[in-house]
ZAMARGU-4260 file (C-alpha; in steps of 0.2 Angstrom, whole numbers, plus 5000, padded with zeros to 4 digits):
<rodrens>
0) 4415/4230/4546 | 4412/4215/4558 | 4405/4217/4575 | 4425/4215/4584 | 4430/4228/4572
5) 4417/4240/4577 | 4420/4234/4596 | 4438/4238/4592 | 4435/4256/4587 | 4425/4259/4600
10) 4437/4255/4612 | 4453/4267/4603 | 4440/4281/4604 | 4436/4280/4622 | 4452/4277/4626
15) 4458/4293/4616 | 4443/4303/4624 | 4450/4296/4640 | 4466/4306/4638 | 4459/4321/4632
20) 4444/4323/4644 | 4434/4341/4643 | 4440/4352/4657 | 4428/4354/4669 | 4436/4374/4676
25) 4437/4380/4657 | 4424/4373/4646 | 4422/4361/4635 | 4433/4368/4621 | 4449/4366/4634
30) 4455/4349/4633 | 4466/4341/4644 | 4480/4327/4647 | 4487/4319/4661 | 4506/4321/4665
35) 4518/4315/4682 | 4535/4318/4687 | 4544/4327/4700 | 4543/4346/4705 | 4560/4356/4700
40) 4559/4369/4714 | 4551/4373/4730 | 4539/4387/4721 | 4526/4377/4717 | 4509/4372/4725
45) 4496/4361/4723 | 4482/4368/4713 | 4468/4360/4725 | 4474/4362/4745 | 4489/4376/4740
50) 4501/4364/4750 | 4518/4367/4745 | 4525/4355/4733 | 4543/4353/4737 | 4559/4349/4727
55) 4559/4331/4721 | 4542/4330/4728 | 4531/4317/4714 | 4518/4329/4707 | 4501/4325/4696
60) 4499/4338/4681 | 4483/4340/4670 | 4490/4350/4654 | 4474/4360/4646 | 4475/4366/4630
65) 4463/4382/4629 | 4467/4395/4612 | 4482/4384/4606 | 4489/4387/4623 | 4496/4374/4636
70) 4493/4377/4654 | 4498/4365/4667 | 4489/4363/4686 | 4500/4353/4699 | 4491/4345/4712
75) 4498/4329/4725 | 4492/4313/4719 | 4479/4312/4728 | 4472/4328/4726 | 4472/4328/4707
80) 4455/4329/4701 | 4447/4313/4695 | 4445/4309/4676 | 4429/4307/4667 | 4434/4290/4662
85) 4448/4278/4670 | 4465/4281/4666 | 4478/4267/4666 | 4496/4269/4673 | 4504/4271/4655
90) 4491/4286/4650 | 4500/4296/4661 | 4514/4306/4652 | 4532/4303/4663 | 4524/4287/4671
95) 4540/4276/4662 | 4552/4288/4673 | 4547/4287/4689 | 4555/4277/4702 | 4547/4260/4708
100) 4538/4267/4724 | 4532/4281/4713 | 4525/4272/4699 | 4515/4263/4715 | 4508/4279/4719
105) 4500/4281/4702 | 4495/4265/4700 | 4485/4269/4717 | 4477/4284/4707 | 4472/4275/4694
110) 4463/4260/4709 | 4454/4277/4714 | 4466/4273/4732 | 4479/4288/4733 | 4475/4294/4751
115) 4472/4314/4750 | 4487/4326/4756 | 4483/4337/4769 | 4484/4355/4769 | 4501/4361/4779
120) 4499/4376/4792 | 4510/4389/4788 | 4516/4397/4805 | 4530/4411/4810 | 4537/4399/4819
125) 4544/4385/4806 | 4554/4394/4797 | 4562/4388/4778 | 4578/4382/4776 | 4577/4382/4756
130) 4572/4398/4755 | 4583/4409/4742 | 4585/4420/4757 | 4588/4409/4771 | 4605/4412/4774
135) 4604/4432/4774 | 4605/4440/4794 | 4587/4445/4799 | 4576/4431/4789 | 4572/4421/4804
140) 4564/4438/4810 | 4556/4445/4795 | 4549/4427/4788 | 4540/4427/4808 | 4533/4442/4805
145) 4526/4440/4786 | 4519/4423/4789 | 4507/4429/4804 | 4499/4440/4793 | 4483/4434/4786
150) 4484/4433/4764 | 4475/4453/4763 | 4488/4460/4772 | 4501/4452/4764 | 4495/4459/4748
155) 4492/4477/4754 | 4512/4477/4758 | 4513/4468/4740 | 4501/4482/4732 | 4511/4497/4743
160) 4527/4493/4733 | 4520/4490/4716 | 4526/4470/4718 | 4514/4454/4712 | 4502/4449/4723
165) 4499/4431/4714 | 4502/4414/4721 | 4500/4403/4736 | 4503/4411/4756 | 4519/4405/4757
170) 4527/4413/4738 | 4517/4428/4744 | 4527/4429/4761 | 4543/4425/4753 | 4539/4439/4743
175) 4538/4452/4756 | 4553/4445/4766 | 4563/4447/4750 | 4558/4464/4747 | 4561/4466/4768
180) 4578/4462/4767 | 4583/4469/4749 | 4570/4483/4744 | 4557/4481/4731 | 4559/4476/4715
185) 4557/4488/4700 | 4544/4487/4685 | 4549/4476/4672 | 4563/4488/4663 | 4559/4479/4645
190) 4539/4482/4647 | 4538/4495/4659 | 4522/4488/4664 | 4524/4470/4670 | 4528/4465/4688
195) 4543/4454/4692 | 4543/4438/4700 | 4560/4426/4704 | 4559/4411/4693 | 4555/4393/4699
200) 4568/4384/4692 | 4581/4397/4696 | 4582/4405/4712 | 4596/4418/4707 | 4583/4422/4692
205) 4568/4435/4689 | 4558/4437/4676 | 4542/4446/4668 | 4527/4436/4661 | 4519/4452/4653
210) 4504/4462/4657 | 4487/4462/4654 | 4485/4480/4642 | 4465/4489/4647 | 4467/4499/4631
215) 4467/4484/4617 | 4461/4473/4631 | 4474/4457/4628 | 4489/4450/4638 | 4505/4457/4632
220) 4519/4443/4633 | 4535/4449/4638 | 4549/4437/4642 | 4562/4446/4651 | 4575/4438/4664
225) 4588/4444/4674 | 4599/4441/4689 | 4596/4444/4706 | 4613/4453/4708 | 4608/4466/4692
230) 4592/4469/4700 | 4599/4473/4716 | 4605/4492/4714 | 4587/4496/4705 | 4578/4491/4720
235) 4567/4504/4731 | 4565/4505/4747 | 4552/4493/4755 | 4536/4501/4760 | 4521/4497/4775
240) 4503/4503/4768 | 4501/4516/4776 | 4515/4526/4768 | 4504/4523/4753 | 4510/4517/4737
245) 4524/4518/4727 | 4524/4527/4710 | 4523/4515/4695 | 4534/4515/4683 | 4528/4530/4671
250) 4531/4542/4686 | 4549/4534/4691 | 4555/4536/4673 | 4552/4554/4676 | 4557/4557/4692
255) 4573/4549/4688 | 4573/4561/4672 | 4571/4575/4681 | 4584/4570/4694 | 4598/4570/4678
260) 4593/4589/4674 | 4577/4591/4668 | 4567/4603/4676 | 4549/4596/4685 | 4536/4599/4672
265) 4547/4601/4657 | 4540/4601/4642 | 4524/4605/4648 | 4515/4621/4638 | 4503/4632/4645
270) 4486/4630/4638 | 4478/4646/4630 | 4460/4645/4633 | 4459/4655/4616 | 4463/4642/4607
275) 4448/4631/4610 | 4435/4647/4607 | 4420/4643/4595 | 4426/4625/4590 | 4414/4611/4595
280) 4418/4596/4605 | 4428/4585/4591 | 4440/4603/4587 | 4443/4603/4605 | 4447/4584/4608
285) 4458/4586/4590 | 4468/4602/4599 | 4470/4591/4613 | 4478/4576/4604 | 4490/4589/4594
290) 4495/4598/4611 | 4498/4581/4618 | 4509/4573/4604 | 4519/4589/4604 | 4521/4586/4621
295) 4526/4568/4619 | 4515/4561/4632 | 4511/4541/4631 | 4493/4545/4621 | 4489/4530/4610
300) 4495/4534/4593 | 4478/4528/4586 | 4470/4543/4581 | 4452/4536/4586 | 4459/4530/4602
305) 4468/4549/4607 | 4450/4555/4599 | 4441/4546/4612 | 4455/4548/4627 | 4454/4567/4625
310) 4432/4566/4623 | 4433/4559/4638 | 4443/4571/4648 | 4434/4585/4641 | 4418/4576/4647
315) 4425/4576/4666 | 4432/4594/4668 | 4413/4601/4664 | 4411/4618/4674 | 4394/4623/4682
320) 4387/4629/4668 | 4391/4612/4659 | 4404/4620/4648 | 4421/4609/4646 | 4436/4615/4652
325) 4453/4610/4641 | 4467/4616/4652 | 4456/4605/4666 | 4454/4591/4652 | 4474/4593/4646
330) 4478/4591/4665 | 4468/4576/4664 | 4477/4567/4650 | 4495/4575/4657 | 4491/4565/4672
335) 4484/4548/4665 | 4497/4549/4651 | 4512/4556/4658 | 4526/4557/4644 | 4536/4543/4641
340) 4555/4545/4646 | 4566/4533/4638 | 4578/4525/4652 | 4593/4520/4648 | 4592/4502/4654
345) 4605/4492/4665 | 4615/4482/4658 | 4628/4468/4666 | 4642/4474/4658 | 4639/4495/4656
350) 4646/4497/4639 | 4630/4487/4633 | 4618/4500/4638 | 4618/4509/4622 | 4614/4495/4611
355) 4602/4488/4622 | 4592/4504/4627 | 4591/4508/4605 | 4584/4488/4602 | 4570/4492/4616
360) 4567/4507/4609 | 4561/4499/4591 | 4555/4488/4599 | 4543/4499/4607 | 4538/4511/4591
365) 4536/4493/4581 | 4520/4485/4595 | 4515/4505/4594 | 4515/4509/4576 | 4517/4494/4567
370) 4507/4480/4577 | 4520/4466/4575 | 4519/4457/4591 | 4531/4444/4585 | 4545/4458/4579
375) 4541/4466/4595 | 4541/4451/4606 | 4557/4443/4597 | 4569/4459/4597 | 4564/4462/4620
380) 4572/4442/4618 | 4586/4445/4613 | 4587/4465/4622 | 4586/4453/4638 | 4600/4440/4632
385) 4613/4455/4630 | 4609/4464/4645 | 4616/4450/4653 | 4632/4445/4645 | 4645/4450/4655
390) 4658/4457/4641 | 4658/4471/4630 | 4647/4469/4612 | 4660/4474/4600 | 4652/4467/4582
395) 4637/4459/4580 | 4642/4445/4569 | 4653/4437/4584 | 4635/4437/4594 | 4629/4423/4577
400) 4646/4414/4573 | 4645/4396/4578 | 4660/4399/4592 | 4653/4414/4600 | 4634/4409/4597
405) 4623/4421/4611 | 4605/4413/4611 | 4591/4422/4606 | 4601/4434/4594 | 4598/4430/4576
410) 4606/4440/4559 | 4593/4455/4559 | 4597/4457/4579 | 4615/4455/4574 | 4615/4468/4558
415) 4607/4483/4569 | 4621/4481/4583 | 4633/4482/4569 | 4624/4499/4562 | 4625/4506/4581
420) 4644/4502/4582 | 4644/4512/4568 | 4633/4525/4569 | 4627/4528/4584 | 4608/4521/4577
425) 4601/4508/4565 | 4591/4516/4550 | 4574/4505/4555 | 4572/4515/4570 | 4577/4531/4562
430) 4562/4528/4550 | 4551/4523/4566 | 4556/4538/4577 | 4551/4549/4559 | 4535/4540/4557
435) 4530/4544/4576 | 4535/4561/4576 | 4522/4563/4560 | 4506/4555/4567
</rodrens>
């Protein structure tokens, strides 16, 4: 090739390298691309001075693409972080949108001009308008009193009622005056483990992201949504620190079990020290396990992994002499895996629940004995669509058909409701429920 041509190729390269620049925050195997448009709520902040970033507001974003995974920072124009090499107008993804003025303000970017955006004081005394809230009686009052606490304090009231304690000053104080005025929310009902958080392109929406799982050590999507007004009579009463905190969701579900008839502690056997005479450690840890699946509490249905649960907790109830102690050990694993209570889950329209508490249920028993993430993570999706239609499920082949089409339900989804309608059950979780009652 001629010289020009080589000059040429250069040229593309860098201008390709340009728009997938190394990030500097994750490594160099993250790469990232620059985006611009404007903000669609009032929830978002600006990566580097955490001002708000308003409705309509023009907004810079660097996408980075880390384990085939896209994850966008929103910063003001100029506080976006600069790129390794110079970007033109037209590099910039939603640049040919933008309003005149705006494209000004990028093309001022690109110049290395955009004047930094200072970092807004959030005070009692300025009190939001386009808060979801801002229209209930008491706000005025409870926003004053939230934003005068310092961002620890904030989260300890966060962390007393088992609520998210991410995000910028200002979502963490509109967080606390929402649980003020209307009581804390739940634990995510499709998980039971995530923490709920309104949506910030839907004000009279919440949803679940997942949780981070310490067992397997990976972050488990969820993907639930609801409304503000289903949410509303699962609220709790909202809590100060130093009444401590609120029981997570593990202990509500039995609490609430216990408040439909069930006696405190049913279920739970008396452990004959007997038993465990002359057996070693392992036995003991085995006998353990078997006591614990009899009792159905929330051991991990890996073997290896109950094996290890119930060492460990034979390890902590050592006497003085240095011998273990099970019923010490069993009260141990009774407390750190308290048995699962299958709630029923609440639904917008009340007929639903059945069908909807059975799909979460095989759900469940396919992430914990089958390890299908996707069958798992596809059935919550649609668990979550028909716990908020507001009419009566009646056949499942209406929830497919081209009229009556309900998003997120496929013709698998569709087949089981049919088999509940019918039955009262669906032969896949019949066949789950026997598998787990044999491990």
């Amino acid at each position: 090739p001629s010289a020009a041509q080589v000059a040429c190729t250069s040229l593309a390269a860098d201008k390709h390298r340009s728009a997938l620049e190394p990030s500097p925050s994750t490594g160099a195997s993250s790469m990232s691309k620059r985006v611009c448009g404007y903000a669609k709520s009032n929830r978002s902040a600006c990566k580097k001075c955490k001002g708000k970033l308003d409705k309509g507001v023009l907004r810079v974003g660097v996408v980075t693409m880390k384990d085939e995974v896209e994850m966008t920072s929103w910063y003001h124009p100029g506080c976006a972080p600069k790129p390794k090499n110079p970007l033109e107008p037209g590099d910039y993804e939603g640049y040919a949108d933008l309003e005149d003025a705006d494209k000004e303000a990028i093309d001022e970017v690109c110049a290395g001009g955009a004047p930094k955006a200072k970092k807004p004081r959030l005070a009692g005394d300025t009190i939001p308008t386009d808060d979801p809230n801002s229209s209930e009686s008491g706000f005025a009052e409870a926003w004053a009193l939230y934003a005068n606490m310092p961002i620890p304090t904030l989260k300890e009231f966060l962390d007393a009622n088992v609520q998210a304690k991410t995000g910028t000053k200002a979502e963490l104080v509109a967080a606390c005056v929402d649980g003020h005025l209307h009581g804390a929310l739940p634990v995510c009902p499709m998980c039971e483990k995530g923490r709920l958080k309104r949506a910030e392109d839907d004000a009279s929406s919440f949803g679940c992201k997942g949780y981070f799982d310490d067992t397997v050590k990976v972050w488990m999507q969820c993907g639930y949504k609801t409304t503000a007004d289903l949410l509303q009579s699962q609220r709790h009463p909202w809590r100060e620190p130093a009444q401590g905190k609120r029981a997570d969701g593990a202990a509500e579900a039995e609490a609430e079990g216990e408040a439909k008839g069930g006696a405190k502690g049913a279920g739970k056997a008396a452990i004959d020290p007997a038993e465990f005479e002359g057996l070693d450690r392992r036995a003991m840890a085995a006998r353990l396990v078997e006591l614990a699946r009899a009792e159905e509490l929330s051991l991990a249905q890996d073997e290896s992994s109950a094996l290890i649960a119930a060492g460990t907790a034979l390890g902590a109830s050592m006497d003085d002499d240095g011998n273990p102690v099970p019923a010490k050990a069993f009260e141990e694993l009774r407390a750190k895996f308290p048995r699962k209570v299958q709630k029923e889950l609440k639904c917008r329209h009340e007929k639903n629940a059945t069908i909807c508490t059975l799909l979460k249920e095989y759900a469940d028993l396919v992430t914990e004995l089958e390890d299908n993430k996707y069958a798992a993570s596809s059935t919550r999706k649609s668990v979550s669509a028909l716990m908020n239609l507001d009419y009566e499920i009646t056949e499942g082949k209406k929830l497919i058909a081209k009229a009556t089409k309900v998003e997120g339900i496929g013709k698998s989804t569709a087949e089981k409701i049919d088999e509940i309608l019918a039955t009262g059950t669906f032969a896949k979780l019949e066949e789950l429920r026997s598998k787990a009652t044999q491990r």
